[in-house]
N, C-alpha and C positions, 0 to 999 in steps of 0.2 A: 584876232589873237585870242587862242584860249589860256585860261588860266586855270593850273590844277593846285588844288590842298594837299601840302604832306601830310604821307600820313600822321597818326599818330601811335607814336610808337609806344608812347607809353599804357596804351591800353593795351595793344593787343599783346602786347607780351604775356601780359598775365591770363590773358583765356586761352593764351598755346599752352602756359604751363598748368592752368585748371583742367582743360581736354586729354594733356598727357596725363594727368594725373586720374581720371578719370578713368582711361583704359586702364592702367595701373593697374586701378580697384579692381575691374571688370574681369582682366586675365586672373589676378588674385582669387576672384570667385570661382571663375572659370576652372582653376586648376585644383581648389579647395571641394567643389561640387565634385571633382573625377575622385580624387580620391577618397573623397564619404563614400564615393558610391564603390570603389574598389578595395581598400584597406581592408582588412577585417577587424573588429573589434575585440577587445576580450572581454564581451559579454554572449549572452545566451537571452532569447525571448520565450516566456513563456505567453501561451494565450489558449482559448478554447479548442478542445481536442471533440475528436465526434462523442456522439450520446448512443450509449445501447441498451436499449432493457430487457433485462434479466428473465423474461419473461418470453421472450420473442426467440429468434434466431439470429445470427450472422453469419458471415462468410467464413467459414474453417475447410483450409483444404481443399478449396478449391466447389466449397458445396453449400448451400445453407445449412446451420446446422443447429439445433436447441443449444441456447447457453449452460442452459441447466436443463440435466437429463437423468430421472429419479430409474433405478431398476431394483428390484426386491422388496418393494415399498408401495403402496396406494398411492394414485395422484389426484389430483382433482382440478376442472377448471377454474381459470385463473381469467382475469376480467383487468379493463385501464393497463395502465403500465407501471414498469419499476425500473426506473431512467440511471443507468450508470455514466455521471461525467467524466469526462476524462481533461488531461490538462498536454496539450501539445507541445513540445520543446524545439526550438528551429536555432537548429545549430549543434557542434559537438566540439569536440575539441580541436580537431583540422580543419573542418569545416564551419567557421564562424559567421554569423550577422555582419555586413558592411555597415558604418558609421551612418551610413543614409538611412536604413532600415532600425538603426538603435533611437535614430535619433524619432523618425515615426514612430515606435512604439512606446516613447515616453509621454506621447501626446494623445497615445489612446489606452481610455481605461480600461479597457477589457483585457488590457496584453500587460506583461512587468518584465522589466529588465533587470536580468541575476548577472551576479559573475559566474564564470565559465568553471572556476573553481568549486562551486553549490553544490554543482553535479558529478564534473569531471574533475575529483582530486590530483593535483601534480604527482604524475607518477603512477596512475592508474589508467589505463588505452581505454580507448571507447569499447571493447570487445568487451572488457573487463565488466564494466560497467554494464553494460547490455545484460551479459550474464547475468551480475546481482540484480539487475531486473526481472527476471526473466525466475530464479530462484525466490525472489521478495513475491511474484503474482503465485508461485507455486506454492509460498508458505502461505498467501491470507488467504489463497481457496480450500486450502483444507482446514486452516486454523476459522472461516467461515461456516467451513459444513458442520465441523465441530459445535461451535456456538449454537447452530440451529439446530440442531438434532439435542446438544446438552437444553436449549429452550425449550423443547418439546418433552423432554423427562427423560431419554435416554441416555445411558453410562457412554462414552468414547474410550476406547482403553487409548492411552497413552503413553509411552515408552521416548523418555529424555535422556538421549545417551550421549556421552563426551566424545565428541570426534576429533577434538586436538587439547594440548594442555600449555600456558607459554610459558617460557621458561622465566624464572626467578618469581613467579605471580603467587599470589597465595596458595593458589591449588596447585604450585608443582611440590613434586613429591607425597602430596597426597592421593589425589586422582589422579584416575591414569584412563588413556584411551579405552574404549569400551565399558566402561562404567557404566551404569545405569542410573541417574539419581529420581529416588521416587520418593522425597518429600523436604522440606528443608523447612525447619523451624516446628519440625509435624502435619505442616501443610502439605498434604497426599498432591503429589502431579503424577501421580497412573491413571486420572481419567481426567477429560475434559480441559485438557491443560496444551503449552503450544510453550516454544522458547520465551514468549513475552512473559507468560506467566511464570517462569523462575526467573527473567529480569526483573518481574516486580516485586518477587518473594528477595531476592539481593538485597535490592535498594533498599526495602523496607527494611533490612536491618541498621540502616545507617551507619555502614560503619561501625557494629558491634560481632562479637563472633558470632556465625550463623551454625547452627546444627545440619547437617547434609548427613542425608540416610542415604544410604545406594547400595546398590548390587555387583559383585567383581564376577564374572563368568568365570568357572573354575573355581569357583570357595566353596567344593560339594554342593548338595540340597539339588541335587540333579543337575539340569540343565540351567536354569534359572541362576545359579549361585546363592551365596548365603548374605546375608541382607547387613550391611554393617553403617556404624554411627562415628562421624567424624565432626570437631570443629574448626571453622576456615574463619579467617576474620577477614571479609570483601575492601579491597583496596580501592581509594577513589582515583580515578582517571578521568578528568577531563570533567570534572562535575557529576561521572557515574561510580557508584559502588560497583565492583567485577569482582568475582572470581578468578579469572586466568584463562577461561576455557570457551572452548570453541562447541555446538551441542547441534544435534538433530535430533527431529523426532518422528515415532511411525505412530502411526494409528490403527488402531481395529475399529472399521466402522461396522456398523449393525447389518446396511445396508448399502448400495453402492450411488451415490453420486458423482457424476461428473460434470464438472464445468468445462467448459471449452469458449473462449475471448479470443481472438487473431491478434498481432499485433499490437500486444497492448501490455505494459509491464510494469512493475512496482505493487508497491503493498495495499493501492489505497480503493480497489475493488470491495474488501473485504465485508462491509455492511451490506451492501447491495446484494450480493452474492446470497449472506446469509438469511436478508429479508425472504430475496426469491425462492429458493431453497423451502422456507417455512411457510412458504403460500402457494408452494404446489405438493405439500404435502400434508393439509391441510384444510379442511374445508369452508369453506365463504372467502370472500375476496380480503387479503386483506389491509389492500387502499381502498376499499370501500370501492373497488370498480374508479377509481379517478388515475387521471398521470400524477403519476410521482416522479420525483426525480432528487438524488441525493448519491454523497458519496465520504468516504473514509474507511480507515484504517479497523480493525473487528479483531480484539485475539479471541482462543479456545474458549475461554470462560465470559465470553460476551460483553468486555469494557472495547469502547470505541474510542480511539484512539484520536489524535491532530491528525488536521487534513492538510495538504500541502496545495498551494494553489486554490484557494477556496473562491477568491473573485473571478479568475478565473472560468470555474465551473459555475459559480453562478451566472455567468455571461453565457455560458455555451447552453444553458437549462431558459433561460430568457428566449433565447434565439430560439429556442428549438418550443417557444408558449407553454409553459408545463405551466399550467394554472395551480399547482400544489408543489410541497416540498420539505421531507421532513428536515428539520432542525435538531441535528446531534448534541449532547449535552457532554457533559466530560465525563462521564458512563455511564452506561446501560446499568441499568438492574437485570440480573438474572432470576429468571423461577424456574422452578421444576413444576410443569403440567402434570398430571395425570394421563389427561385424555392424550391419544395417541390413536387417529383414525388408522385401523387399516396394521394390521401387528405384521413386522416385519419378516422377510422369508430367513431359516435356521443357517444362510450363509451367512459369512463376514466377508466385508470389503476391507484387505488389508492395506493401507501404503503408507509412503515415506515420504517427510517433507525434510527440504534438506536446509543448516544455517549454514555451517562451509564447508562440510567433507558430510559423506553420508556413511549412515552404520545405521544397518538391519537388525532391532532387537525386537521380536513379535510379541507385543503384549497379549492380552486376553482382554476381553469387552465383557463387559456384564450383560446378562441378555434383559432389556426390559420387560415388564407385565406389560398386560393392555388393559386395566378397570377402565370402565365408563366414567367418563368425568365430564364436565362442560369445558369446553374451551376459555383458555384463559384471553380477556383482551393486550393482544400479542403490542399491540403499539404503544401504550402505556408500559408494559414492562421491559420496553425497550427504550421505553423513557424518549419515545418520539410523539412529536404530535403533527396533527396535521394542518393546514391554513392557507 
């Protein structure tokens, strides 16, 4: 006769209700992993974009092609490198980061996660944006070649003309489209100047009326117009002194440079550009023949600007071993050289950089001398060092 144990029932109840509760959890993750991995987030990853120096070539059009390309001008060889970083952005505005992807790049330093706003303001398309990109690299390579050519001792002529006016702003009703303004508080911007440098002639008024000299096309004195003096008192917006107005500017260069970068947009080439620039038109190396590698923002008059994404690039400049690098300061000091190897040919290289509408007004460049002089040490007065 066998004899069997009931069970007991009071245990296993409770590890059928621990095991259900266990799948529970598991589908719970199950279904919380899918959608990390399919949602999109409303952020934007930045992290290391490629490195190119300024010194070398790239792919433009399909071709290699010199970054920087001097013609009317002497060149000279150039030795090491001059490493432009870039900072990559993965994602836009329809096309966003999955939660799985936000959530790896909060765990790795090399990457940061922005809002999606940072870049792509509500209400402005990614085209939009592209564009201002795309205008932002066309204004710091000439507001770059400017710097270096004003380094080297040459006049840039510059012509700041209003291409729109907003309405009820301090400048309506007194400026008006195609003005020309060529100096504000006395400070001349007919040479070596860029839209930042009458953003910084604003600001610095604080808030008090600024003096605005300019030119109206059609006040006689020829073509040119006749030169007239107005006071505007710059209204604060957002923590900026402004004026109301919208400006571009052309330049008369002495000589012609071109830069040419592929896919690559925003303002913050501009140093690099202009180091390069002044080291193949110039003689002896001047990283000393070593990799360099750095990057930011350069107006007309040579102050270097914030850099956007700076760990960033220094992750992409690590990866890529640049055993040097210079260190920007919150500005450059400008000098005027003398020396100038190599006197430029009697043309001019004219163009236009644009802020939001374009207007062709042709300055005049000063043509510089050529004395003999010793070369200035170009990295100290650009207030870089090296290490």
């Amino acid at each position: 006769m066998a004899l069997f144990t009931a069970p007991d029932v009071t245990t296993s109840a409770p590890r059928r209700r621990r095991g259900l509760v266990g799948l529970i959890f598991l589908a719970a993750a199950l279904i919380l992993g899918i959608a990390l991995s399919v949602l999109p987030a409303p952020y934007l990853i930045e992290q290391p974009g490629p490195v190119f120096n300024t010194l070398g070539s790239n792919e433009f059009d399909g071709k290699q092609t010199p970054l920087i390309t001097i013609d009317g001008h002497s060149t000279y060889p150039t030795s090491g490198t001059l490493d432009l970083l870039t900072v990559s952005v993965v994602g836009n505005q329809t096309q966003r980061p999955n939660w799985a992807e936000i959530v790896g790049a909060w765990f790795d330093p090399s990457k940061a996660v922005i809002p999606v706003e940072e870049i792509y303001p509500t209400g402005v398309s990614n085209k939009q944006v592209d564009q201002q990109n795309t205008i932002d690299m066309e204004q710091s390579q000439k507001s770059a070649v400017t710097a270096a050519l004003a380094h080297e001792g040459y006049d840039v002529g510059t012509a700041i003309t209003v291409s729109a006016v907003e309405k009820g702003s301090p400048a309506d009703g007194v400026l008006a489209k195609g003005d020309v303004i060529t100096a504000i508080d006395g400070t001349k911007l007919s040479e070596n100047s860029d839209v930042d440098t009458l953003r910084a002639l604003v600001a610095k008024t604080g808030g008090k009326p600024a003096r605005i000299t300019y030119t109206r096309a059609g006040d006689s004195a020829a073509a040119g117009g006749q030169s007239r003096s107005v006071s505007i008192t710059p209204e604060k917006t957002q923590g900026t002194y402004l004026l109301g107005i919208g400006a571009s500017v052309s330049y008369d260069f002495p000589f012609k440079v071109s830069l040419k970068l592929a896919d690559v947009g925003g303002p913050s080439a501009g140093q690099m550009f202009a180091l390069g620039t002044i080291d193949k038109i110039t003689p002896g190396p001047l990283n000393g023949g070593k990799k360099v590698a750095g990057t930011g923002t350069i107006t007309a008059n040579g102050t270097i600007g914030a850099i956007g994404g700076s760990g960033r690039r220094c992750t992409a400049r690590a990866r890529r071993a640049r055993p040097s690098s210079w260190r920007r300061r919150a500005t450059a000091t400008r000098s005027r050289a003398t020396s100038r190897p190599g006197c430029p040919s009697t043309r001019s290289a004219r163009s236009t950089s644009r802020s939001e509408c374009s207007t062709r007004s042709p300055p005049r460049a000063t043509r510089p001398s050529c004395p003999p002089a010793p070369r200035p040490d170009v990295r100290r007065l650009l207030g870089f060092s090296t290490g």
